[in-house]
C-alpha positions in Angstrom: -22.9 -1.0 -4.7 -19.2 0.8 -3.4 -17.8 3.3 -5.2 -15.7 1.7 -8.8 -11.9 2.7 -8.3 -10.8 5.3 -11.1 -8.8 3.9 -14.0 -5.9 5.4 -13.4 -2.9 3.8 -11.4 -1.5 4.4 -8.1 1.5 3.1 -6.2 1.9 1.9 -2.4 3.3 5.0 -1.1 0.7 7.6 -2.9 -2.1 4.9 -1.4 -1.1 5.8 2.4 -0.6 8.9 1.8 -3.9 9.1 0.9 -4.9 8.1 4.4 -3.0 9.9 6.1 -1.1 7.7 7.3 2.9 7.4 8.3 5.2 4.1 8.1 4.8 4.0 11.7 1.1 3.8 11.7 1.0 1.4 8.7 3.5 -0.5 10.7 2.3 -1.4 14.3 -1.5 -2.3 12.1 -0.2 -4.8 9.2 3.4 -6.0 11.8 5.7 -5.2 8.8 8.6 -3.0 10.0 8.5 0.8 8.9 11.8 0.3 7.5 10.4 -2.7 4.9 7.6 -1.0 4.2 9.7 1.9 3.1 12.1 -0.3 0.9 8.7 -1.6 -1.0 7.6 2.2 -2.0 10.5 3.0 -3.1 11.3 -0.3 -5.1 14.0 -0.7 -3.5 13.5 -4.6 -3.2 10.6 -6.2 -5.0 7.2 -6.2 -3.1 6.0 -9.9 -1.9 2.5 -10.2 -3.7 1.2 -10.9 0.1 2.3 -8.2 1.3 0.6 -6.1 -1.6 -2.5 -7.7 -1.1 -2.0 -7.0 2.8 -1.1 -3.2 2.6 -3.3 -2.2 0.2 -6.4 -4.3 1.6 -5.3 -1.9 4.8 -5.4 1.1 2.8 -8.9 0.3 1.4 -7.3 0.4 -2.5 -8.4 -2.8 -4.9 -5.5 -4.6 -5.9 -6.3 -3.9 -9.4 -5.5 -0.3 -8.9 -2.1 -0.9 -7.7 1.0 0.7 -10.1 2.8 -2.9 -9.5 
């Protein structure tokens, strides 16, 4: 059985981060601009539950540990 995610929260950003990963990178894999993705960290507009699903799926996170 995988690993269990720990209880505690984490947000979009801190989740690529994680991976190492820049905007850019996140970008040309999931076809969301770097730009969007950017506004979506930094709650800047509100996060399309698709597109949550889509970006953390990428980053390997469950959905339930997502700081929504």
């Amino acid at each position: 059985m995988g690993e269990l995610w720990p209880i505690t929260k984490i947000t979009l950003r801190s989740a690529r981060l994680l991976r190492n990963l820049s905007l850019n990178e996140v970008s040309m894999h999931v076809k969301i601009s770097a730009r969007k993705i950017s506004y979506y960290e930094r709650n800047v507009c509100a996060t399309p539950l698709d597109v949550a699903i889509t970006l953390l799926d990428f980053y390997g996170v469950p959905f339930y540990a997502l700081d929504y």
